[in-house]
C-alpha positions as CSV (number, residue, x, y, z in Angstrom):
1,X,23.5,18.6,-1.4
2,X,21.9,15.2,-0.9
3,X,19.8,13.7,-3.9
4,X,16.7,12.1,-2.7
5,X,15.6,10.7,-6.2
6,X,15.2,6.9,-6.5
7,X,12.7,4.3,-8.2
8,X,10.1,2.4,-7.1
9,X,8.2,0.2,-9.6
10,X,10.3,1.5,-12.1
11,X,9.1,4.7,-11.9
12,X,11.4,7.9,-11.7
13,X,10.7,9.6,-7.7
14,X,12.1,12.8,-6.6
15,X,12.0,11.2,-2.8
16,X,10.9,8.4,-1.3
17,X,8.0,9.4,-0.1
18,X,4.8,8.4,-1.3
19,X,1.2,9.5,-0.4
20,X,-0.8,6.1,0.2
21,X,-4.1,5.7,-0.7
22,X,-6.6,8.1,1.8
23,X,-8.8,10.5,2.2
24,X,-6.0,12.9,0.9
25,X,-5.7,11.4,-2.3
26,X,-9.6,11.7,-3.2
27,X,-9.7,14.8,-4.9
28,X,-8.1,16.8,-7.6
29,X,-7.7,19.5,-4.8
30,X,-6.3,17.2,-1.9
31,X,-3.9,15.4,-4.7
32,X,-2.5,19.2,-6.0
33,X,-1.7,20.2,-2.0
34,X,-0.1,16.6,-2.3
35,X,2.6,17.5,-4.8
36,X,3.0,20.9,-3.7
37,X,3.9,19.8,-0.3
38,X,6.8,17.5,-2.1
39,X,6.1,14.5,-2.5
40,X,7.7,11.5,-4.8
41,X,4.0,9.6,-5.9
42,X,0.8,9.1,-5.2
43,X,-1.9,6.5,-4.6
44,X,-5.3,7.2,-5.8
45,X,-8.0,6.1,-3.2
46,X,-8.7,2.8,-3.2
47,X,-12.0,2.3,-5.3
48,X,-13.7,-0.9,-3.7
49,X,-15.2,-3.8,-5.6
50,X,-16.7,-4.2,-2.8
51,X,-18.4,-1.2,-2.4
52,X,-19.4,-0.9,-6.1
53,X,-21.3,-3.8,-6.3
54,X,-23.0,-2.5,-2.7
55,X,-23.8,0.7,-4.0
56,X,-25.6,-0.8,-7.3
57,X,-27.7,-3.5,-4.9
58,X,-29.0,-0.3,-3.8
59,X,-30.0,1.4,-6.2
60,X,-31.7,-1.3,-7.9
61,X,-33.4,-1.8,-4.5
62,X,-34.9,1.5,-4.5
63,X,-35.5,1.0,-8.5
64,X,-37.8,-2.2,-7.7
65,X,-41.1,-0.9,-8.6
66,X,-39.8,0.1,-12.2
67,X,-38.3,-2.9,-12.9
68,X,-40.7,-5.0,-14.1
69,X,-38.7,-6.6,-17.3
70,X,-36.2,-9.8,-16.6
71,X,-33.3,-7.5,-17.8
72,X,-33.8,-4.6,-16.1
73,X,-31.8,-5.5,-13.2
74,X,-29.1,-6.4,-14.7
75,X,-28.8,-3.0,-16.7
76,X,-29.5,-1.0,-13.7
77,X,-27.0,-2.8,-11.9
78,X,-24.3,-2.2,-14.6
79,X,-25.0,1.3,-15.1
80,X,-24.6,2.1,-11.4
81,X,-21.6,0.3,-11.6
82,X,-20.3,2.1,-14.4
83,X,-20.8,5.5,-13.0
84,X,-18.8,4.4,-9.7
85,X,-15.9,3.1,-12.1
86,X,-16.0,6.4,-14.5
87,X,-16.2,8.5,-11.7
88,X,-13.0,7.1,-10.5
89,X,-11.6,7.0,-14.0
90,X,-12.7,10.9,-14.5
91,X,-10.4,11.5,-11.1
92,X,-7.5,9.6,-12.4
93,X,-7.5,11.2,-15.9
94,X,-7.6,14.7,-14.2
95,X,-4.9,13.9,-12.2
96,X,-2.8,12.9,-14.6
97,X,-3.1,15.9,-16.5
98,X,-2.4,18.2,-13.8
99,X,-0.1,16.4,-11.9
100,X,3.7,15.9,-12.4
101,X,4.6,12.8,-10.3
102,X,3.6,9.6,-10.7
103,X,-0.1,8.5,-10.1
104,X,-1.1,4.7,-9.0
105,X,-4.1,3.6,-9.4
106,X,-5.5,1.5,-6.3
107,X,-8.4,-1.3,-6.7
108,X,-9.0,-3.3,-3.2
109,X,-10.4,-6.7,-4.6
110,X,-11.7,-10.0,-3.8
111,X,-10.6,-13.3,-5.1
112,X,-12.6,-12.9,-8.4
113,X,-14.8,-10.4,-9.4
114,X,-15.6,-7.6,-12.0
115,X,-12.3,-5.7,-11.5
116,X,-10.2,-7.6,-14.1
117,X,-12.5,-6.5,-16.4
118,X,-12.0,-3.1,-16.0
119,X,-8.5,-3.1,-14.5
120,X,-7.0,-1.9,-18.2
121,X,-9.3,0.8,-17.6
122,X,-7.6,2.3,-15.3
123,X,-4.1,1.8,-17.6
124,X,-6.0,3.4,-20.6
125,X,-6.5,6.1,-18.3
126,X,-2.7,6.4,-17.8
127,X,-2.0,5.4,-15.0
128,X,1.4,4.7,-14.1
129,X,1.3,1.8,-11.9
130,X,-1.8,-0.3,-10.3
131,X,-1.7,-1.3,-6.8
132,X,-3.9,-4.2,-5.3
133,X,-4.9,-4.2,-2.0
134,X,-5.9,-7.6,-0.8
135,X,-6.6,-8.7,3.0
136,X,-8.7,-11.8,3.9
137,X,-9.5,-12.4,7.4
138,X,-9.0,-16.3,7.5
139,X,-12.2,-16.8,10.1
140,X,-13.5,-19.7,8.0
141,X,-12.1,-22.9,10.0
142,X,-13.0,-25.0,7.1
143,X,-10.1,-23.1,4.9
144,X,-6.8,-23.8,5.6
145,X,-3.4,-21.5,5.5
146,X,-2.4,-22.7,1.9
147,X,-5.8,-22.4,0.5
148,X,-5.9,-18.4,1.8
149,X,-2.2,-17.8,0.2
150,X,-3.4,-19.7,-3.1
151,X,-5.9,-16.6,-3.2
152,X,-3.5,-14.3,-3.4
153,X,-1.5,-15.8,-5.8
154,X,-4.3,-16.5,-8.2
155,X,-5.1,-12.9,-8.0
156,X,-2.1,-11.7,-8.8
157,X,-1.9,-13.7,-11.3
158,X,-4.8,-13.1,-12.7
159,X,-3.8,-9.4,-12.8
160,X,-0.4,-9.5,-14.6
161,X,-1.8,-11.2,-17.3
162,X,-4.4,-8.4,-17.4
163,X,-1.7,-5.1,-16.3
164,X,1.4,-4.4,-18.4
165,X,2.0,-1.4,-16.3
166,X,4.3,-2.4,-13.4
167,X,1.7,-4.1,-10.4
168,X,2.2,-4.1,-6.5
169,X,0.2,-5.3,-4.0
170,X,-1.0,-3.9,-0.4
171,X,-1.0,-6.5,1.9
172,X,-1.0,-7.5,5.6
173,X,1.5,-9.8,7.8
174,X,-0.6,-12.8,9.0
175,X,0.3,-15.6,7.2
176,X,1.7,-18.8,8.7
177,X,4.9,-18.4,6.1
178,X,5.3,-15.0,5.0
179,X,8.9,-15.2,3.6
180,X,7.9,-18.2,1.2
181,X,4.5,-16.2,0.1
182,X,6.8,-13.1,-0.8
183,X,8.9,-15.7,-2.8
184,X,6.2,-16.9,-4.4
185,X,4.6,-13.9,-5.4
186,X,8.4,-13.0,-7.3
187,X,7.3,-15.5,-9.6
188,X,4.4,-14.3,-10.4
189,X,6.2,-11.1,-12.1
190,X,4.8,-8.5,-9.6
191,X,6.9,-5.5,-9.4
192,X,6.5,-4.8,-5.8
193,X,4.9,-5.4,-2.4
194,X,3.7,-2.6,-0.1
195,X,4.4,-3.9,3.7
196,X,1.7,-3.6,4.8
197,X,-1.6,-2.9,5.4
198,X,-3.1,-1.2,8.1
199,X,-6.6,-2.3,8.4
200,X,-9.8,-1.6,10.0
201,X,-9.5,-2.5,13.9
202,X,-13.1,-3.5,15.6
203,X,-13.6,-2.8,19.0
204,X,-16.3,-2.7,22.0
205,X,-17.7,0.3,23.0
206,X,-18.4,-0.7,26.9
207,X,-20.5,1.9,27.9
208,X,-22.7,1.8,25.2
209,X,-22.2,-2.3,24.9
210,X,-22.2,-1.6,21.1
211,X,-19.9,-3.0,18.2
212,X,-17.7,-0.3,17.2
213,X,-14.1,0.7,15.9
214,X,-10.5,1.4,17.5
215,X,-8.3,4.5,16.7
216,X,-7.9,4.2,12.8
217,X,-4.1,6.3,12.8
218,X,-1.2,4.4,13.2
219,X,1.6,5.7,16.0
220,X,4.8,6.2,15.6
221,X,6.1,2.5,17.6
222,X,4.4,1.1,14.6
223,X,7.2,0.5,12.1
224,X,8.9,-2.6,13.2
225,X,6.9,-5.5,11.7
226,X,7.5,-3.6,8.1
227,X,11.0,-2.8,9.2
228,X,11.5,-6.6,10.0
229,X,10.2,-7.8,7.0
230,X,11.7,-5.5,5.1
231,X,15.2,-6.4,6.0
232,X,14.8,-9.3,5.8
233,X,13.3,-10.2,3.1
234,X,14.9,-7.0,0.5
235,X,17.9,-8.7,-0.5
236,X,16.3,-11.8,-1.3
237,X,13.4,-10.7,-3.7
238,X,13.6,-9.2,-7.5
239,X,10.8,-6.6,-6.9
240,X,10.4,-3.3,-4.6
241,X,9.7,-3.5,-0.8
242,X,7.9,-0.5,-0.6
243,X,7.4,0.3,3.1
244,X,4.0,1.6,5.3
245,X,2.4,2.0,8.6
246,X,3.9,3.9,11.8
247,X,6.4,6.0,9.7
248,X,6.2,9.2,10.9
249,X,9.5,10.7,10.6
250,X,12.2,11.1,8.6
251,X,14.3,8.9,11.4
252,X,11.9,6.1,10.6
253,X,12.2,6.8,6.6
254,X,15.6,6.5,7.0
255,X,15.6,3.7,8.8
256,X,13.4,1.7,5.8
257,X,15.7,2.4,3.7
258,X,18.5,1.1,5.2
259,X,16.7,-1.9,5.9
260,X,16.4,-1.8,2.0
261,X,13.1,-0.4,1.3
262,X,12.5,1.4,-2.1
263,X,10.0,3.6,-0.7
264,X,7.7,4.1,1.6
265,X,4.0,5.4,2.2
266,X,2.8,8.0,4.6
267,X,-0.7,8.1,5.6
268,X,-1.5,8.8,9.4
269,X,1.2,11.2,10.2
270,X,-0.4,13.2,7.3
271,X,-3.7,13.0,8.6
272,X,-2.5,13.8,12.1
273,X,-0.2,16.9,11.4
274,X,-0.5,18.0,8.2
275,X,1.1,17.8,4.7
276,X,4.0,19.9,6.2
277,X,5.1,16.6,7.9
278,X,6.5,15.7,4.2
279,X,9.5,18.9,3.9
280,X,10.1,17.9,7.6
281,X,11.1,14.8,6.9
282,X,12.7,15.1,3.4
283,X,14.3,18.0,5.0
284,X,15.6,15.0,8.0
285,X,16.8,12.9,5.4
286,X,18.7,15.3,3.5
287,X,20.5,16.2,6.5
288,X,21.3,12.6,7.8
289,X,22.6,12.0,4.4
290,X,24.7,15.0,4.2
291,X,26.1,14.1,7.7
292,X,27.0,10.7,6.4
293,X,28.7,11.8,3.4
294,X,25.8,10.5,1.3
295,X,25.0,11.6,-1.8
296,X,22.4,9.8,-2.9
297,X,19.9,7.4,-1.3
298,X,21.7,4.1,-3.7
299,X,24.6,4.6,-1.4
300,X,23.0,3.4,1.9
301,X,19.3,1.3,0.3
302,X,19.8,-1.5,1.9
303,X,22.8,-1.4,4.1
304,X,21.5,-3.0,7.3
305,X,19.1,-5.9,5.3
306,X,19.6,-9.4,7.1
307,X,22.3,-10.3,4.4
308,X,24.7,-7.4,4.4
309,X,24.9,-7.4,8.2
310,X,27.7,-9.0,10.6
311,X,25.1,-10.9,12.6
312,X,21.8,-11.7,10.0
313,X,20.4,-13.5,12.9
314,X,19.5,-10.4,14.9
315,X,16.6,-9.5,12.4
316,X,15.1,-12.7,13.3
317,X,15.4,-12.4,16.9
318,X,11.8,-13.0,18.8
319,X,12.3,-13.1,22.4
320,X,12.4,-9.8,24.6
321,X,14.3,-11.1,27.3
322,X,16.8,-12.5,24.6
323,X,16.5,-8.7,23.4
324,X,16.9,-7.3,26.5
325,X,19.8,-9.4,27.4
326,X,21.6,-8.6,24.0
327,X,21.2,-4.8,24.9
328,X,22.9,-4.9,28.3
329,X,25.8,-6.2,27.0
330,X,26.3,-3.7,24.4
């Protein structure tokens, strides 16, 4: 029988399969159907810095006829704070205690900002791993490509001297060089990088000729930027590719791992169908491996990455017709 265990950060898995961070890993409850249903790891939701800080502006703005002393705001501000943060904290401790698999702790930040102050908080709290999850939308023309990538690195940087835990980071595609930002960020001793993001999609509602969002689930045609990246870039960096968005089967999962992904995070399909999705596609994997005289997932991680392929080149191909072309004569 095939043996879907494998690590990811360092951390001991029982599959591949990890629950990103979402409205299903918000709760005590919604993290205990989590591991029931099978899964290798969670990710705590993200707590926002954002968010915090909004939330305590708030507050003191309803709190402004009481605050008549200078230092009154600031203590307001910091106790709201606090009780965001310890309410987190009070979910992380409680699912450590009742949980078996690993639990990673998720913080979306800024460049700078209050949560490497309390990031240790968080590790005090035991969790196993911390997970950044960083996106800037570079719509300031007056900042340049190296200028947004020198954020990211400074953050992580900032954070490993913080985190002794092993550190990831969530992160999105758009860079002008995304192979040499990878590089970079394996020198900044991060342990892995989640690829990537899926983030919030504006649209225009043209009925009601309002601002408003498009469809927040990913589909299934959705995995071949992270596939891409992932292959090529597996084989050429010390830390975990840990793979997300548009996975949705166990075909796909198997697929991610080929392309030499340590893991990958499920999200939408989850959202969509239902915790069941995850025995349906451990259950998919098993099989395939069993088919394939696999025993365990180290005997095919990474089989198909750009440099352990006859043709590396194809993983880099761009053009559809050249595709297209390339299909027709196999």
């Amino acid at each position: 029988m095939a043996d879907l265990s494998t690590k990811y950060l360092g951390l001991d898995l029982k599959n591949p399969i990890i629950v990103g961070s979402s409205p299903l890993t918000a709760s005590l409850d919604s993290l205990k159907k989590c591991e029931d249903a099978g899964v290798g790891a969670v990710v705590l939701k993200s707590i926002f810095e954002e968010q915090i800080e909004g939330d305590s502006d708030a507050l003191v703005d309803e709190a402004q006829d009481f605050l008549v002393h200078a230092d009154a705001y600031g203590f307001m501000k910091g106790s709201s704070m606090e009780r965001a943060i310890d309410e987190h904290l009070t979910l992380l401790e409680d699912a450590k205690k009742a949980l078996d698999i690993p639990v990673i702790a998720s913080i979306n930040c800024r460049e700078s900002g209050s949560w490497i102050e309390y990031i240790n908080r968080f590790v005090a709290c035991g969790a196993d791993a911390i997970e950044l999850n960083h996106y800037i939308v570079a719509a300031d023309i007056a900042v340049d490509g190296p200028a947004i990538e020198k954020n990211y690195l400074s953050l992580v940087k900032a954070a490993r001297k913080k985190v002794k835990v092993p550190l990831s980071l969530k992160m999105g595609s758009s860079f002008s060089s995304l192979a040499n930002l990878l590089y970079k960020l394996d020198q900044q001793s991060i342990d892995g990088v989640v690829l990537f993001n899926r983030f919030f999609s504006p649209d225009i509602d043209t009925k009601t000729l309002q601002f408003g969002s498009a469809h927040m689930f990913s589909t299934k045609d959705e995995y071949a930027q992270s596939l891409r990246w992932t292959a090529l870039m597996s084989e050429e960096l010390r830390y975990d590719i840990c793979a997300a968005t548009g996975i949705h089967s166990g075909d796909t999962v198997i697929k991610q791992l080929l392309a030499g992904a340590k893991a990958v995070q499920l999200c939408s399909v989850l959202m969509k169908h239902g915790l069941s999705s995850v025995s349906k596609m451990t259950g998919e994997v098993s099989s395939w491996m069993d088919a394939h005289d696999f025993t365990r997932i180290e005997d095919f991680n990474g089989q198909l990455a750009q440099e352990r392929i006859a043709d590396p080149s194809k993983w880099e191909r761009t053009q559809y017709m050249r595709s297209l072309m390339g299909a027709k004569k196999d």
